[in-house]
C-alpha positions in Angstrom: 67.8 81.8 -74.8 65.1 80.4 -76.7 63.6 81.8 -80.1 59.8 81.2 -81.3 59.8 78.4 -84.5 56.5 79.8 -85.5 54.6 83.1 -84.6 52.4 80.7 -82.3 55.3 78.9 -81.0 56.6 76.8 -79.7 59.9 78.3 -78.3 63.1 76.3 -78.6 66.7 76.6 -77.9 68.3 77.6 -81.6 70.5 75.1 -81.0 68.9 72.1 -80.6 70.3 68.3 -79.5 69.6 65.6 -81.8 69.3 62.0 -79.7 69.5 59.9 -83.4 73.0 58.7 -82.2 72.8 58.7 -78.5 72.4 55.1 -77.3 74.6 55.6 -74.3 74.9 54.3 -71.2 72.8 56.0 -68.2 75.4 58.3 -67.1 77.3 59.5 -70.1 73.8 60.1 -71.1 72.8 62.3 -67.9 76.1 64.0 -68.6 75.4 64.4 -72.1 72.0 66.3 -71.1 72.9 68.2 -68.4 75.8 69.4 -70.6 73.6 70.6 -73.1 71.5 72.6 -70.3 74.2 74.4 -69.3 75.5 75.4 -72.5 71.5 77.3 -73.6 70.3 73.9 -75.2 67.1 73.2 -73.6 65.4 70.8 -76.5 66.2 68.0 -77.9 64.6 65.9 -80.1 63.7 62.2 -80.6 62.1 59.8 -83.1 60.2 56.3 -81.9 62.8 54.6 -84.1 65.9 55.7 -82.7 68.3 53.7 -81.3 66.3 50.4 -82.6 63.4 52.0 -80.7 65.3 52.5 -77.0 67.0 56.3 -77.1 63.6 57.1 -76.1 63.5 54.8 -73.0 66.7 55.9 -71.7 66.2 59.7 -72.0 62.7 58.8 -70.2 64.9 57.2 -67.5 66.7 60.4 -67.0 63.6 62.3 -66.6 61.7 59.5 -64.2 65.1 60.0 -61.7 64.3 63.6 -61.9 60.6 64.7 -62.6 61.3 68.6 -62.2 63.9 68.5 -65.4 61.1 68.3 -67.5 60.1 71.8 -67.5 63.2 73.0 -67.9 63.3 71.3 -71.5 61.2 70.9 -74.3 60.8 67.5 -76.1 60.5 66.9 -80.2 59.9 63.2 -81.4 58.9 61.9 -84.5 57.0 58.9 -85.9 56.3 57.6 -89.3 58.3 55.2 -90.0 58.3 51.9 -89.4 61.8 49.6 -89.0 61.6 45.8 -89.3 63.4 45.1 -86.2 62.5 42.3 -83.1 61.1 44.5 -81.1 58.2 45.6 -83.9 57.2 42.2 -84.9 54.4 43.0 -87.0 57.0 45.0 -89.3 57.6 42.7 -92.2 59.3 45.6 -94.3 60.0 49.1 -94.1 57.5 51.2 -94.5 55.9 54.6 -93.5 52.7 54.8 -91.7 50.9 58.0 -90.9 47.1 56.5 -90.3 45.5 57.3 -87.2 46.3 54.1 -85.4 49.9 54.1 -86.0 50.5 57.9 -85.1 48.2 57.3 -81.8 50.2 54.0 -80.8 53.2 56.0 -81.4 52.8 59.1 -79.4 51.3 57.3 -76.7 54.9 55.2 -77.0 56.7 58.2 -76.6 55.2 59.9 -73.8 55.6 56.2 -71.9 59.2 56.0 -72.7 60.0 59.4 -72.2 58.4 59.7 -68.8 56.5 62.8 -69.8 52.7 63.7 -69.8 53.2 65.8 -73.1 55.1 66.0 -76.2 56.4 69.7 -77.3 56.3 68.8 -80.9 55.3 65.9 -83.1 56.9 65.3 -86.3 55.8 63.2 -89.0 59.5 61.9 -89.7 58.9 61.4 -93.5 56.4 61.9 -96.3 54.1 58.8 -96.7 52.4 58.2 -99.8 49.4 56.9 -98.5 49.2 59.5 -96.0 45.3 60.8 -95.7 45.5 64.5 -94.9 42.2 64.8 -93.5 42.9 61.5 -91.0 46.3 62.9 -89.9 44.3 66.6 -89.0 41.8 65.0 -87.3 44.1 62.9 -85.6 46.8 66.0 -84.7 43.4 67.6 -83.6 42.4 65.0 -81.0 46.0 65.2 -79.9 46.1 68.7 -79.1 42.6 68.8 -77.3 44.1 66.0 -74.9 47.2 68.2 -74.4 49.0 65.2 -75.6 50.8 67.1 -78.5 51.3 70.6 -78.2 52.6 71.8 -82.0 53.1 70.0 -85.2 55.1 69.8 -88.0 56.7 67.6 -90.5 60.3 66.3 -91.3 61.5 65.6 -94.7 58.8 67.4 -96.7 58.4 68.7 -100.3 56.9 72.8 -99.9 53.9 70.7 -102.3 53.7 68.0 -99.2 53.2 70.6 -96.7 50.9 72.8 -98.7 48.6 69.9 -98.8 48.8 68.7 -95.3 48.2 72.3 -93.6 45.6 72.5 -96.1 43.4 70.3 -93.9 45.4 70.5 -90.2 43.2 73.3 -88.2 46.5 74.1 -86.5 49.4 75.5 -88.2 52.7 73.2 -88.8 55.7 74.8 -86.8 58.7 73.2 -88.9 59.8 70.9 -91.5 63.2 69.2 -90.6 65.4 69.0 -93.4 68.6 68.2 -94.1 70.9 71.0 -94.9 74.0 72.4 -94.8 77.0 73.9 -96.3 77.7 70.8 -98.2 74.2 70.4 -99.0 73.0 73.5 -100.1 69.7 72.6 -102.2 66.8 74.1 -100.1 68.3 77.2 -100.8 67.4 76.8 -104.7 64.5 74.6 -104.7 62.1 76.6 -103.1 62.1 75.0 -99.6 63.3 77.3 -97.7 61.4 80.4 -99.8 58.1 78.4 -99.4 58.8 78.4 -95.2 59.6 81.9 -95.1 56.1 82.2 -97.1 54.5 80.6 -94.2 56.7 82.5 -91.8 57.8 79.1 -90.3 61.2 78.1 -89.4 63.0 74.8 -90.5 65.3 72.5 -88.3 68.3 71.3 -89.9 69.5 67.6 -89.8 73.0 66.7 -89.8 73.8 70.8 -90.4 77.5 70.1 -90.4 77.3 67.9 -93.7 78.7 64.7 -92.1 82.2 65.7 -92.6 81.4 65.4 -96.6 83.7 67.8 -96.9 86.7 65.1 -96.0 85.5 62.8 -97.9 87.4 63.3 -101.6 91.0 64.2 -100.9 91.9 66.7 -103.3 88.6 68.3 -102.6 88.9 67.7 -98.9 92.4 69.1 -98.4 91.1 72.8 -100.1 87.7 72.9 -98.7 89.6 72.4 -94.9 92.4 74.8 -95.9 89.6 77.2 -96.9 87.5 76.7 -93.9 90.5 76.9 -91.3 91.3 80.1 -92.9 87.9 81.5 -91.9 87.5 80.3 -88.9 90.8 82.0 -87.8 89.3 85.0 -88.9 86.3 84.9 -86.6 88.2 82.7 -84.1 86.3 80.0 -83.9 86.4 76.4 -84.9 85.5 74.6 -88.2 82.0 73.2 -86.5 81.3 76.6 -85.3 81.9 78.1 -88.6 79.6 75.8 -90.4 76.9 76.3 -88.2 77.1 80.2 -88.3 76.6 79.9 -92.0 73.1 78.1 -91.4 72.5 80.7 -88.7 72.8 83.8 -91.0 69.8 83.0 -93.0 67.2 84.6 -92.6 64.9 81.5 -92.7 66.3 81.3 -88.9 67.4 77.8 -89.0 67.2 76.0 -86.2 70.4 73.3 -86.1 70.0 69.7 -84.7 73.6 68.7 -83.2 73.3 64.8 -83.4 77.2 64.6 -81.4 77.3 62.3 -78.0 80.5 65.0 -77.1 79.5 67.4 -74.7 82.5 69.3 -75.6 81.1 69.5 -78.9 77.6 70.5 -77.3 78.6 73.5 -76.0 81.1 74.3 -79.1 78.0 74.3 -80.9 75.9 76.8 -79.0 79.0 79.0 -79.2 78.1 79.8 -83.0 75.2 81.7 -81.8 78.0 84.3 -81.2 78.8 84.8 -84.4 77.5 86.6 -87.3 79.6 86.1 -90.7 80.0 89.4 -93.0 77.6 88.6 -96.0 81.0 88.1 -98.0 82.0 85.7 -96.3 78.9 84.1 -96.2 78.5 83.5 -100.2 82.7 82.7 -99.7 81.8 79.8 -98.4 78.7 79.3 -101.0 81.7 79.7 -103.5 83.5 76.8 -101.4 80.1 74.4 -101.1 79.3 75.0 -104.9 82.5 74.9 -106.5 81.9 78.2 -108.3 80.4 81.9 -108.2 76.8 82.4 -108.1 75.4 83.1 -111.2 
């Protein structure tokens, strides 16, 4: 089932697949999508660079062996940053680039290599100091009148940074991808997350399942999993599914980006939509991610 990320759209799967990771071969990678599918996640989202600038290409070539799968699935790509790699010769160093060129060369990129006539949403995949606001709304604006780009948003961005920017775009931004989870808990305190519920906007959350920091110090590690096995035995569920239900009880409605090549762990991950932790339990595991009470 998909849920509206804005009031004017679009409408994605809550749980969304995240391609940063998946430079697979063609059929693990058909697998991999048609998995997703099955188990209620219809989008899945992209960025020019990912993969050293191929992930793109070999979804594409999914969707070139079977042109009616597009409209069964909605695509998100970003572009912004720029990797020194062969393929981008003219790339002497990284660097971000939001200028009309660049984010014209890119989408036109991604709708070749993704065998698509439209993107779903463009993202720009991090704040650029030199961005121009005014070039980048005229330049989202030309987009959507060619029905190149349907929505916009951002990825990585301040509540300041967006402010500014959809102080000039004529169409409203429809996310800002951030990273959050249970182990990284900051938007809930710094005002990103109260700033998108402001603008009545939902976010997408990058790695949502904290990159298994939580196994990463071993004292630490060996309460934090006792404490988390505990609870998922009390909803019976797994770890993962636990961790993502925690993003999904916010009000915000987060929308989480699984970045796994397991489509075991695919369809694990739409299972969280099931659940619905007791507000306790939610600021329990707050307790856990902080390392004390709430004030």
């Amino acid at each position: 089932m998909k849920e509206l990320l804005c009031a004017v759209g679009p409408r994605l799967s809550r749980i969304v697949a995240g391609a940063w990771r998946w430079k697979l071969e063609s059929n693990a990678l058909e697998q991999l999508v048609h998995a997703s599918l099955e188990a209620g996640i219809s989008s899945f989202d992209h960025a020019d660079i990912y993969g050293d600038y191929t992930n793109e290409e070999r979804f594409g070539a999914i969707l070139r062996g079977k042109t009616s799968l597009r409209d069964s699935l909605q695509l998100i790509t970003k572009c912004g940053i720029r990797l020194v790699n062969p393929s981008q010769p003219d790339n002497r160093v990284k660097h971000y680039d939001t200028s009309r060129k660049h984010i014209l060369f890119s989408v036109e990129n991604s709708l070749r290599r993704l065998a698509t006539d439209r993107l779903d949403v463009l993202l720009l995949h991090r704040p650029d100091p030199l961005m121009d606001p005014e070039e980048v709304a005229d330049t989202f604006l030309l987009l959507k009148e060619q029905g190149k780009v349907l929505y916009f948003g951002v990825s990585n961005f301040t509540p300041a940074q967006i402010e500014l920017l959809q102080k000039f775009v004529p169409v409203p931004l429809v996310t800002n991808q951030i990273e959050i989870s249970m182990f990284r808990p900051q938007p809930l305190f710094d005002g990103t997350l109260d700033s998108l519920m402001k603008l009545r906007i939902a976010p997408m959350a990058w790695s949502p399942l904290g990159g298994g920091k939580y196994f990463t110090v071993s004292g630490q590690a060996e309460g934090t999993e006792l404490h988390l096995k505990e609870m998922a035995a009390k909803y019976s569920c797994t770890i993962s599914q636990i961790l993502l239900a925690w993003l999904l009880r916010h009000p915000c409605r987060i929308f989480p980006v699984l970045g796994t090549t397991n489509p075991d762990r695919l369809k694990e991950g739409a299972g969280a939509l099931a659940i619905e932790l007791e507000r306790q339990d939610w600021f329990t595991l707050l307790k856990l991610a902080r390392g004390s009470d709430v004030p």
